[in-house]
C-alpha positions in Angstrom: 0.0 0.0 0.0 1.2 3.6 -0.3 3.0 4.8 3.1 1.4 7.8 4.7 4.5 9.9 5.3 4.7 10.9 8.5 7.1 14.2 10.2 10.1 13.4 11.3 10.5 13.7 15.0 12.2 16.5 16.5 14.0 14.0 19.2 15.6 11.6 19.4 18.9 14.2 18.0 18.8 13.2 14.1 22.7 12.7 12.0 22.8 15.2 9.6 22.1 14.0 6.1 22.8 13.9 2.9 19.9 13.9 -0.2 20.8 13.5 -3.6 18.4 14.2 -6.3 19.9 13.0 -9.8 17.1 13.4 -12.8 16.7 13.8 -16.5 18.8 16.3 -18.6 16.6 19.4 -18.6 16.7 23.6 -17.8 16.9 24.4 -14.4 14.4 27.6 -15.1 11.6 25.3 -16.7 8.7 24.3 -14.7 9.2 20.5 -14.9 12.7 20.8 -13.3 11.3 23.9 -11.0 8.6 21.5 -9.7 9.7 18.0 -9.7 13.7 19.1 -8.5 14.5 23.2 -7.3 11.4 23.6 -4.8 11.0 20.4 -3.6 15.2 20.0 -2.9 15.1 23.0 -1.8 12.5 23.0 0.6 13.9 19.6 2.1 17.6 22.0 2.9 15.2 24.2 5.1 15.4 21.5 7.3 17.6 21.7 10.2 20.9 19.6 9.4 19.6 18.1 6.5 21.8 19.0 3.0 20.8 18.7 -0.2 22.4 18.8 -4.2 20.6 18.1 -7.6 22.1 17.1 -10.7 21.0 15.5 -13.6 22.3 12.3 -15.6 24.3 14.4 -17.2 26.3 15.7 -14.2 29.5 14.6 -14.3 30.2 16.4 -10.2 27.6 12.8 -9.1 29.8 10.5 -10.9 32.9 9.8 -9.4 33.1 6.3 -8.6 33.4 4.7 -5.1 36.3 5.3 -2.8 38.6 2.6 -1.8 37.2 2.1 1.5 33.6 1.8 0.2 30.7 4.2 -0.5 30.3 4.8 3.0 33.4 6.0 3.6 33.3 9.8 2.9 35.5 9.6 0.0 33.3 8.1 -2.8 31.2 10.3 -5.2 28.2 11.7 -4.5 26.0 8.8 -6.1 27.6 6.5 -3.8 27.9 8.6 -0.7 24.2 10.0 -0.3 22.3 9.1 2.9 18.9 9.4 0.4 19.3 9.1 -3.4 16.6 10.0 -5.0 16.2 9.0 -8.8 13.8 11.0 -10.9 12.6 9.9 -13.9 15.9 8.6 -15.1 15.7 5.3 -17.5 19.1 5.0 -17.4 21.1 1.5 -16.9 24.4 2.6 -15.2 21.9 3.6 -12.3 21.7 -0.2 -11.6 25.0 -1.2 -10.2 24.4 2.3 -8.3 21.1 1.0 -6.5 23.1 -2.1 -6.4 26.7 -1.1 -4.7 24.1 1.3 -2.6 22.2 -1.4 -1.3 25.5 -3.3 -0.4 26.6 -0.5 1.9 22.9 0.4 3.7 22.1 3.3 1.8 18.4 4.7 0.8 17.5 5.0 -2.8 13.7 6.1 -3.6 12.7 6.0 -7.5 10.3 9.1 -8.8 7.8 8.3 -11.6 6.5 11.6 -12.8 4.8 10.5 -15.6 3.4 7.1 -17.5 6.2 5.1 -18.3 4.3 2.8 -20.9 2.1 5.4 -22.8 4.3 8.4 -23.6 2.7 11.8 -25.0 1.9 11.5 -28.6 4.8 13.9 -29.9 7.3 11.4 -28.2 7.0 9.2 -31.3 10.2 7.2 -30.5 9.2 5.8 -27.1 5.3 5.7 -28.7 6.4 3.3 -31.2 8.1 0.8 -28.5 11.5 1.0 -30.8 13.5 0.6 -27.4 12.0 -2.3 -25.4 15.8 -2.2 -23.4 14.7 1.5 -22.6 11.6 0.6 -21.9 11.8 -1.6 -19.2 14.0 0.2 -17.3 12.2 2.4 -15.4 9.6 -0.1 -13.8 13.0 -2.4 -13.2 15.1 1.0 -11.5 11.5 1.4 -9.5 11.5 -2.3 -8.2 15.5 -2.7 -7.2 15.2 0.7 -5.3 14.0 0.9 -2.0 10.7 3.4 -2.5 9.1 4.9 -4.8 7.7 8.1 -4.8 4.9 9.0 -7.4 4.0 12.7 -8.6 -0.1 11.9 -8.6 -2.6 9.2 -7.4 -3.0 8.1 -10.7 0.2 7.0 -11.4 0.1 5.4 -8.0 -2.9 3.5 -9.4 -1.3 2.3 -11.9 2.1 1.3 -10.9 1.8 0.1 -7.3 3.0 -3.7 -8.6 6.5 -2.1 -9.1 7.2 -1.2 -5.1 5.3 -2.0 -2.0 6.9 1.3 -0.3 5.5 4.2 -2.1 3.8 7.5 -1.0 2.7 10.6 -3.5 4.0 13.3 -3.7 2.2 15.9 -5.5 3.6 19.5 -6.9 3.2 22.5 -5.8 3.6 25.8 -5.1 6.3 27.8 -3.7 4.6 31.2 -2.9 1.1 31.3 -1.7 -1.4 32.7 -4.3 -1.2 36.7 -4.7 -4.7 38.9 -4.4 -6.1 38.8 -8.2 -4.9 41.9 -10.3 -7.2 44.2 -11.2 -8.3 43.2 -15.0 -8.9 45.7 -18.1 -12.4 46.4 -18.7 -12.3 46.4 -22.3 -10.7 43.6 -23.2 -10.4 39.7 -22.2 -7.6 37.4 -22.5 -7.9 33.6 -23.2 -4.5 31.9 -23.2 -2.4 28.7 -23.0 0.9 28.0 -22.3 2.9 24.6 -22.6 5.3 22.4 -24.9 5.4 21.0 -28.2 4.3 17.2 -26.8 0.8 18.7 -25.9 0.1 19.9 -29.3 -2.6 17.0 -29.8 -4.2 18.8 -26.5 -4.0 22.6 -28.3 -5.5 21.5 -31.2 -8.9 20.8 -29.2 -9.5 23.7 -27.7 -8.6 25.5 -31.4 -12.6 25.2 -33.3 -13.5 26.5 -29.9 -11.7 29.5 -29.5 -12.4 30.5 -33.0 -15.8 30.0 -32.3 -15.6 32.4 -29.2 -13.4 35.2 -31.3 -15.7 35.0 -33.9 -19.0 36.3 -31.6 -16.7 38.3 -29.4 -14.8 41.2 -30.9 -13.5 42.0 -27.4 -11.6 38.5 -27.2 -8.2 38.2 -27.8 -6.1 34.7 -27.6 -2.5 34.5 -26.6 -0.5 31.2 -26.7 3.2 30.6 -25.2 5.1 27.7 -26.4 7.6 26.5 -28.6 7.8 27.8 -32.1 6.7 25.0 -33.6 3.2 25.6 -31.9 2.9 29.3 -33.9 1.9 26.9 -37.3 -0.9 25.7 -35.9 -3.0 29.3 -34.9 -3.4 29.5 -38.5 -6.9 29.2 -38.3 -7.5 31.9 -36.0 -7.7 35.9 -36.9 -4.2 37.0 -36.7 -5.0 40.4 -35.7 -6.7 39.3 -32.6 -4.1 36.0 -32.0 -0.7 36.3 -29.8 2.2 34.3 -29.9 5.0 34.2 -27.5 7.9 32.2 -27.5 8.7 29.8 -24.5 11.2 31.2 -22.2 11.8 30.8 -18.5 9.5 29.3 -15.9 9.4 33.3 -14.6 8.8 34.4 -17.8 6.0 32.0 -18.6 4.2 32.9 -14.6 4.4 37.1 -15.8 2.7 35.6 -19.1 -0.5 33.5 -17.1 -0.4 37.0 -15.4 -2.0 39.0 -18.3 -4.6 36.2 -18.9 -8.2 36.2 -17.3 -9.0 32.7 -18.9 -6.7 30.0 -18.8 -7.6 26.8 -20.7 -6.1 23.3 -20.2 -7.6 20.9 -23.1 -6.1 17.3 -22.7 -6.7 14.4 -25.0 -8.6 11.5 -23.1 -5.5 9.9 -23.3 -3.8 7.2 -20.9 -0.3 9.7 -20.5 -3.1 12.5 -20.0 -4.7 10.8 -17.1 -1.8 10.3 -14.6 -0.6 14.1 -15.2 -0.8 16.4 -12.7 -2.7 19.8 -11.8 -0.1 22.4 -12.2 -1.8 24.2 -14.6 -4.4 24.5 -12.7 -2.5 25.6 -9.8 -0.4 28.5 -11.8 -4.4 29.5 -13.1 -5.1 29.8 -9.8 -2.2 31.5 -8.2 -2.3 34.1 -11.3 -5.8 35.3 -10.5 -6.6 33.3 -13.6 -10.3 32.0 -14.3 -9.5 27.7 -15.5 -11.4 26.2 -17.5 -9.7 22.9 -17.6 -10.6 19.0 -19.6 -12.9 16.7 -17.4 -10.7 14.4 -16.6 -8.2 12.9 -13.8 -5.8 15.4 -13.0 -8.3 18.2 -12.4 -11.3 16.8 -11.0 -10.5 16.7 -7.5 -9.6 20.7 -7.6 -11.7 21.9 -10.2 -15.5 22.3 -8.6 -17.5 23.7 -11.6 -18.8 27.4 -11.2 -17.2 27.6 -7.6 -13.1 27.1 -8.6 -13.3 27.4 -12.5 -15.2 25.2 -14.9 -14.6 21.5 -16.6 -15.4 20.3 -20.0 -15.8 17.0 -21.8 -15.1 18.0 -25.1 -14.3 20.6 -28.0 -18.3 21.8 -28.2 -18.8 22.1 -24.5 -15.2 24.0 -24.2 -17.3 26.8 -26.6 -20.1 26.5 -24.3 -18.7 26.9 -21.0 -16.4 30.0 -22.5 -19.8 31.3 -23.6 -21.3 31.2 -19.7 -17.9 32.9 -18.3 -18.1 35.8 -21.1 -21.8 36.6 -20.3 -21.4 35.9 -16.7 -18.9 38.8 -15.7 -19.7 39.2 -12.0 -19.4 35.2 -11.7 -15.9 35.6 -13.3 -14.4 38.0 -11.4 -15.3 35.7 -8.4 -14.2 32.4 -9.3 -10.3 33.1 -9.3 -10.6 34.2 -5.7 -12.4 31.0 -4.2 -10.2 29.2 -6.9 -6.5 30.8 -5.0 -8.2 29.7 -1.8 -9.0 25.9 -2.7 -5.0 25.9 -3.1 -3.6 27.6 0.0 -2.6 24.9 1.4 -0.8 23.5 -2.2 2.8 25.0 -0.8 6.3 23.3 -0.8 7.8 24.1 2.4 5.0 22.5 4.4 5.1 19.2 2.7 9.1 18.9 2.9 8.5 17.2 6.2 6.4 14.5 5.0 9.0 13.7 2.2 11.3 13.7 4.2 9.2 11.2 7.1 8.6 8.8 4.0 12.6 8.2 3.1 13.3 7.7 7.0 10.1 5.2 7.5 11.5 3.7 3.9 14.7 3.5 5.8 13.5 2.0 9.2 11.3 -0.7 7.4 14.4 -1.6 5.3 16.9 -1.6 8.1 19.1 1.1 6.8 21.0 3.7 9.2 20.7 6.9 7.9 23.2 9.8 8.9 26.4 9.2 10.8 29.1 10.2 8.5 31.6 12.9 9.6 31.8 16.1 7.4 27.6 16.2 6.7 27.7 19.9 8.4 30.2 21.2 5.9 28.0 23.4 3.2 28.2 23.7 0.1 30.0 20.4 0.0 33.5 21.0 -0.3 33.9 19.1 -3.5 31.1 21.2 -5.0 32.8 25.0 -4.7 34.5 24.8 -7.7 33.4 27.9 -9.7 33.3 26.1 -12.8 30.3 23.7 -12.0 28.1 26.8 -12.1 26.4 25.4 -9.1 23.4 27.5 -7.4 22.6 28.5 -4.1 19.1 29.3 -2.7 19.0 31.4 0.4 18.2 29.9 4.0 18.4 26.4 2.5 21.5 23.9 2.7 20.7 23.2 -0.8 23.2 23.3 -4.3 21.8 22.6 -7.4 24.4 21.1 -10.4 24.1 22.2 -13.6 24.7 25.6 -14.4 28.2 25.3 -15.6 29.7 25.3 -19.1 30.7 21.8 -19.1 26.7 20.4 -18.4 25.4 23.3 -20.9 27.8 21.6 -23.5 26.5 18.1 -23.1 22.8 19.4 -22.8 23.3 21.3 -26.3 24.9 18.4 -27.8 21.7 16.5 -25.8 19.3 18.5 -27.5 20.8 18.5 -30.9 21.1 14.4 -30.7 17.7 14.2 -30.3 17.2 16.7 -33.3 18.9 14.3 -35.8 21.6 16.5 -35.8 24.8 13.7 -34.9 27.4 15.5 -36.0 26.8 18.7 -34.3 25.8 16.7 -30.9 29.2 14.8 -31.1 31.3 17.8 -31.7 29.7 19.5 -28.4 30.6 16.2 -27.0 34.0 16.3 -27.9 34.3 20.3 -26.5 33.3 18.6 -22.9 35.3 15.9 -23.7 38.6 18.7 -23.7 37.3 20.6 -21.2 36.9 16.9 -18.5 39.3 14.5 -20.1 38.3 12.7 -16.4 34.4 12.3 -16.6 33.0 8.8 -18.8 29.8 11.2 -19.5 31.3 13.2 -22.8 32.9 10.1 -24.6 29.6 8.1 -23.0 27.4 10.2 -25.5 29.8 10.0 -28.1 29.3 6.3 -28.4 25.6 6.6 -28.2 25.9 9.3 -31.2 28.5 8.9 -33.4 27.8 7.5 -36.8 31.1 6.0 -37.4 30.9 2.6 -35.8 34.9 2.6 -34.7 34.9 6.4 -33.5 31.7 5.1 -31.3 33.7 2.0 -30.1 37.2 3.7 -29.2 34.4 6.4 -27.4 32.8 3.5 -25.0 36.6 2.8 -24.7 37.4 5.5 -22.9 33.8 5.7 -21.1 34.7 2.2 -20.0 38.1 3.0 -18.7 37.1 6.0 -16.3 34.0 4.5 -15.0 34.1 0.8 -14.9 30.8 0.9 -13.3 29.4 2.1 -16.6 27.2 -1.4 -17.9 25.9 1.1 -20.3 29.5 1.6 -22.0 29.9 -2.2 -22.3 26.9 -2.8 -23.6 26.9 -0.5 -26.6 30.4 -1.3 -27.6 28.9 -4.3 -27.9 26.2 -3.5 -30.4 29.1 -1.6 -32.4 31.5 -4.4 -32.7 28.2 -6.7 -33.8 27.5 -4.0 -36.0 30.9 -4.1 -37.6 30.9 -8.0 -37.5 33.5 -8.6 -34.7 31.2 -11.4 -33.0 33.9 -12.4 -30.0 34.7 -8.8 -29.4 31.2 -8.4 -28.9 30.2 -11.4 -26.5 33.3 -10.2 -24.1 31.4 -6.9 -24.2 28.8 -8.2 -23.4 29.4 -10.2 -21.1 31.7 -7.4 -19.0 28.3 -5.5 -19.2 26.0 -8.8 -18.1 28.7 -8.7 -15.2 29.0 -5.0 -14.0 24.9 -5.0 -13.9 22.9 -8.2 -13.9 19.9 -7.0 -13.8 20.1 -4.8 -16.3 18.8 -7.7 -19.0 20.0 -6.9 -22.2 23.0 -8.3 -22.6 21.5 -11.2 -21.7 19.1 -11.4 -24.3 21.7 -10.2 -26.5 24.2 -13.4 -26.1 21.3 -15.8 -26.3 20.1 -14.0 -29.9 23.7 -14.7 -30.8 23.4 -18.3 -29.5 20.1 -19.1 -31.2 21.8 -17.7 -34.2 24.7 -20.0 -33.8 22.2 -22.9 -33.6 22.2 -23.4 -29.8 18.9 -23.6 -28.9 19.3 -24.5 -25.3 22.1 -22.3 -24.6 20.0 -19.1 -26.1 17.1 -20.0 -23.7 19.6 -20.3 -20.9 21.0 -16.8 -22.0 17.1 -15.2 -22.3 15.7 -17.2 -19.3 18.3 -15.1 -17.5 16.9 -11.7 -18.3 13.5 -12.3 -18.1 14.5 -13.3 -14.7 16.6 -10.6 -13.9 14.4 -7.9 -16.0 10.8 -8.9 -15.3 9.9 -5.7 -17.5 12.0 -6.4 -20.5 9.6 -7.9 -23.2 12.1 -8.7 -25.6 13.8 -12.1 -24.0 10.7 -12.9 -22.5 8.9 -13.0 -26.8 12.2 -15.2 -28.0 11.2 -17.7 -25.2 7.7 -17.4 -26.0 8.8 -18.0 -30.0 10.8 -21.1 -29.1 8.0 -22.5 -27.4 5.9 -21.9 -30.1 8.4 -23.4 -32.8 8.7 -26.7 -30.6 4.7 -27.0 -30.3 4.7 -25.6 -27.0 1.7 -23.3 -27.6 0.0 -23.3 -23.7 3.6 -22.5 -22.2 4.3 -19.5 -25.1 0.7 -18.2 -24.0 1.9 -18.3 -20.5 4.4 -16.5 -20.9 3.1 -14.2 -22.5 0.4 -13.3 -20.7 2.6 -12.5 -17.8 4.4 -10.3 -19.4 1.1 -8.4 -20.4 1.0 -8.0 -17.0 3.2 -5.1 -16.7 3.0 -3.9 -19.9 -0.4 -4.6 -21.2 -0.1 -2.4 -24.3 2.8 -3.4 -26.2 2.5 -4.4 -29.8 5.1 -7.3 -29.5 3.6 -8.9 -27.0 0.0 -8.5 -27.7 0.9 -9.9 -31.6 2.4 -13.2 -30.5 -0.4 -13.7 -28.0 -2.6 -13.0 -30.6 -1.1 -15.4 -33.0 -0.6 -18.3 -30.6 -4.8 -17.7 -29.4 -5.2 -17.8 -33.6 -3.5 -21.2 -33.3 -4.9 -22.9 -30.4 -8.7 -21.3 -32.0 -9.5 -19.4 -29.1 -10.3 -16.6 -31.7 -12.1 -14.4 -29.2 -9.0 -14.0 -27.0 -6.5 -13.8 -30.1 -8.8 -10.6 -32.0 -8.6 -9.0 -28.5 -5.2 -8.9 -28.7 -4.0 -8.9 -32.4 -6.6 -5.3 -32.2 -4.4 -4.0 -29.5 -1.6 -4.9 -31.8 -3.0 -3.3 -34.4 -3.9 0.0 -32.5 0.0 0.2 -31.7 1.4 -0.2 -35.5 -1.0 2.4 -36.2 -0.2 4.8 -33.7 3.8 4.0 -34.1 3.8 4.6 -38.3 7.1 4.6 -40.1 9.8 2.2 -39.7 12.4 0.7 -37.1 15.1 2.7 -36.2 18.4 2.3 -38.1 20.3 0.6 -35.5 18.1 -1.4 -33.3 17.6 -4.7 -33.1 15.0 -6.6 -34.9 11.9 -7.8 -33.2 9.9 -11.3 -33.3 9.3 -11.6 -37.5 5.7 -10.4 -38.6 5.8 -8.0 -35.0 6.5 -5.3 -37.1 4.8 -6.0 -39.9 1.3 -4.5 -40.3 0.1 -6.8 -42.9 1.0 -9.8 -40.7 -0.9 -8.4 -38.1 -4.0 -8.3 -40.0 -3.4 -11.1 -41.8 -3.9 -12.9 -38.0 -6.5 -10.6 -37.1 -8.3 -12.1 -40.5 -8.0 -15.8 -39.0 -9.2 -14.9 -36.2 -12.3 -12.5 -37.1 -12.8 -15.4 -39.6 -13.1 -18.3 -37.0 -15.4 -16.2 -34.9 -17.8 -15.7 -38.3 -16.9 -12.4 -39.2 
């Protein structure tokens, strides 16, 4: 069940202690990384003798590996040293042997989930299309080997309590208490949006609507904030009466909601949608802003129609509810007012306590000794003055966030520019890091993972190997580029180093038992893939092959079986739901296999385009839409249809 986090105590004395926040690659002055990391952190460094630094994945200052005397000893890096490490939505696999050499040494680590895992936002088209099942397993696997997890909304506790039996919710909020609504022009009304690129889908519902309302109301004006590849789609608005600002800060974007007196939040009735949480509604209402938000999870609890702001189902009532505020004048001016009331209580500092209860119950129920290591009081953390790190201080708070300096700017350009398409560009910004911390595995890490030249890559992983051994991640890719190159032995030693740095990471795994069943070695390969599905519970991939074998040998009840438990953690994936589907066709239970061969279906559809370069192939016919309905035909034909 989730824990309800208690206070700490004021006696017994606590140690002091250290929290660690490591999280994805991001801008310190956007909201996710101002909600989910800065306010949270440092709220918890309020606390008397507790100390506090963030980073990201990307921080090479958290990465310095163990001292010789253990992590416990003072001298390791700040991964390994941490009282509390707290791992926010980070799918990363060098995080294992972390959690692992962590464990080894009593130390707390607590997994954040901030958002669904298995049903990305529609823009993230690579994760959407399931063309990394290693990737995708490995946050629910990071959320079971740590020792809590913390969620960012109920609904993602809902849905993900199988992964950790210690877990507790941990909602955002805000830092200053709501300010008394500005006064508003009387001749003119503001309807606005803010937000990201990903939630274009969600814009485009609210769009008929608002032309609708701008169409009757010549006193209406729209103005949207977001990326600039949101400006193409106000096209079908009036561009005389239709603002666009550019994304900036998370300060900029709050002076922004400040101008608006009706805030919108459409949302698709999609899975990722549900489990979000209620900022926006929470910046509406701490603006002074009237919301009038999408009926569903994340703003039902909050949103009490015509008391705190309004709710709609869909694009025609969003019209008709913007009607009733614009008629209604009196009932608009008051709704902001009850609205900053319903979220007083919605402040950081107070909760900091309860976060901080949850890691030392987590702690007590697990045995672990937090505190007790000399040099705790010393702040900012000696190791962490260097000027160069760029790191910030936040007043009366023992709290320094990473991440301002010009090394982690480089590798988050080089980041961004990756995930553009744009390899060359990312790897020379790599290679600038690389010059300026010839000592950190991060720059010629990326490298590896970028580069298109296959020997450049595996002399990068080289190097990435050599100054964190740690690094499974390293071994494994060098791996894949010796495979790709067609040095087979070089590869299994790879693989194997990485199958031996992290166990349960999987994939290597499943990679030396493809290479067996290649070789004809049917038993070995199922030794090699029984292994990771053990190890990796969440990894599809090993857990298919199996499945496959079975199904080659006759086996049809055991591939079903296996199957079907590994629907239970990911019950959307196309893989998975195709060789269900197939083996149902096979043993006629045609109801059953349509079920699944749709679902199949549904995800081709909503994936579109092919594999990407580089990745290894699935199951045959799991990525082929025509096999799919080609099953789907055998089994809407044995039911009749």
């Amino acid at each position: 069940m989730t824990a309800a986090a208690t206070p700490p105590t004021s006696t017994p004395a606590r140690a002091p202690l250290l929290v660690v926040q490591i999280g994805p690659p991001e801008p310190l002055d956007r909201a996710p990384a101002v909600y989910r990391t800065i306010q949270p952190c440092r709220a918890l460094g309020e606390i008397q003798d507790v100390t506090v630094v963030s980073g990201s994945i990307h921080s090479p200052a958290l990465f310095r590996a163990p001292g010789p005397a253990g992590a416990g000893s003072g001298e390791g890096g700040l991964l390994f040293d941490a009282d509390v490490l707290v791992i926010r939505d980070v799918a990363d696999p060098d995080l294992l042997p972390v959690i692992a050499e962590r464990r080894r040494n009593g130390r707390l680590t607590i997994y954040e989930i901030g958002h669904h895992v298995f049903a990305p936002s529609v823009a993230d088209g690579a994760a959407a299309t399931g063309e990394d099942l290693v990737a995708r397993s490995l946050p629910p696997q990071l959320a079971r080997q740590a020792d809590g997890l913390q969620l960012a909304t109920a609904a993602l506790d809902s849905q993900f309590a199988a992964f950790n039996p210690r877990r507790a919710i941990f909602p955002s909020q805000l830092w200053d208490p709501p300010a008394a609504p500005a006064a508003r022009a009387a001749d003119r009304l503001v309807i606005g949006w803010a937000g990201t690129g990903a939630e274009a889908a969600d814009l485009a519902l609210a769009l008929p609507a608002l032309a609708g309302v701008l169409d009757r109301h010549p006193e209406v004006r729209v103005a949207i904030m977001g990326e600039p590849a949101l400006a193409g789609a106000l096209a079908s608005l009036p561009a005389a009466r239709t603002s666009f600002i550019p994304a900036g800060s998370f300060e900029r974007e709050q002076r922004f909601l400040q101008e608006l007196d009706i805030g919108i939040a459409p949302l698709a009735p999609t899975d990722y949608n549900r489990c979000r949480d209620d900022v926006r509604f929470l910046e509406y209402a701490a603006n002074g802003v009237l919301a009038v938000c999408a009926d569903l999870e994340p703003y039902r609890d909050l949103v009490r129609p015509g008391n705190t702001g309004f709710l709609f189902r869909d694009t025609a009532e969003l019209e008709t509810v913007l009607e009733r505020a614009l008629a209604e004048p009196e009932l608009r001016a008051a709704i902001p007012g009850r609205a900053a009331r319903a979220v007083a209580d919605r402040l950081e500092r107070p909760h900091a306590a309860h976060r901080l209860g949850f890691y030392l119950s987590v702690a007590a129920q697990m045995g672990i000794r937090t505190g007790g290591v000399e040099g705790r009081a010393a702040f900012p953390p000696p190791a962490l003055t260097d000027p160069t790190l760029g790191a910030r201080l936040y007043p009366s708070s023992r709290y320094l966030a990473l991440g301002g300096g010009k090394l982690e700017r480089l590798l988050g350009e080089g980041w961004a520019r990756r995930a553009a398409g744009e390899r060359a560009e990312a790897c020379r910004a790599f290679e600038e890091a690389e010059q300026m911390s010839p000592q950190s595995h991060l720059p010629p890490l990326l490298i590896g993972m970028t580069a298109a030249d296959d020997a450049l890559a595996v002399a990068a992983l080289e190097r990435a190997e050599a100054r964190n051994p740690l690094s499974c991640q390293a071994a494994y890719l060098r791996g894949v580029r010796l495979l790709d190159r067609g040095e087979e032995a070089a590869a299994v030693a790879a693989f194997e180093r990485a199958r031996a740095i992290a166990p349960a990471f999987g994939a290597p795994q499943e990679r030396l038992g493809a290479l067996a069943e290649a070789a004809g070695h049917p038993a070995e390969a199922a030794r090699f893939y029984e292994e990771a599905a053990l190890q990796n519970g969440a990894f599809a991939l090993p857990i298919a092959r199996l499945a496959a074998m079975a199904r080659r040998d006759g086996r049809l009840d055991k591939a079903v079986a296996l199957l079907e438990r590994s629907l239970g953690d990911d019950p959307d994936l196309g893989l998975t739901n195709f060789l269900v589907g197939r083996a149902y066709v096979e043993l006629k239970r045609f109801h059953q296999a349509r079920v699944h061969l749709r679902r199949a279906l549904a995800w081709a559809d909503a994936g579109g385009g092919p594999r990407a370069a580089g990745r290894e192939p699935l199951v045959a016919g799991a990525e082929d839409r025509a096999a799919i309905l080609a099953e789907l035909g055998r089994a809407e034909a044995g039911l009749g249809e």
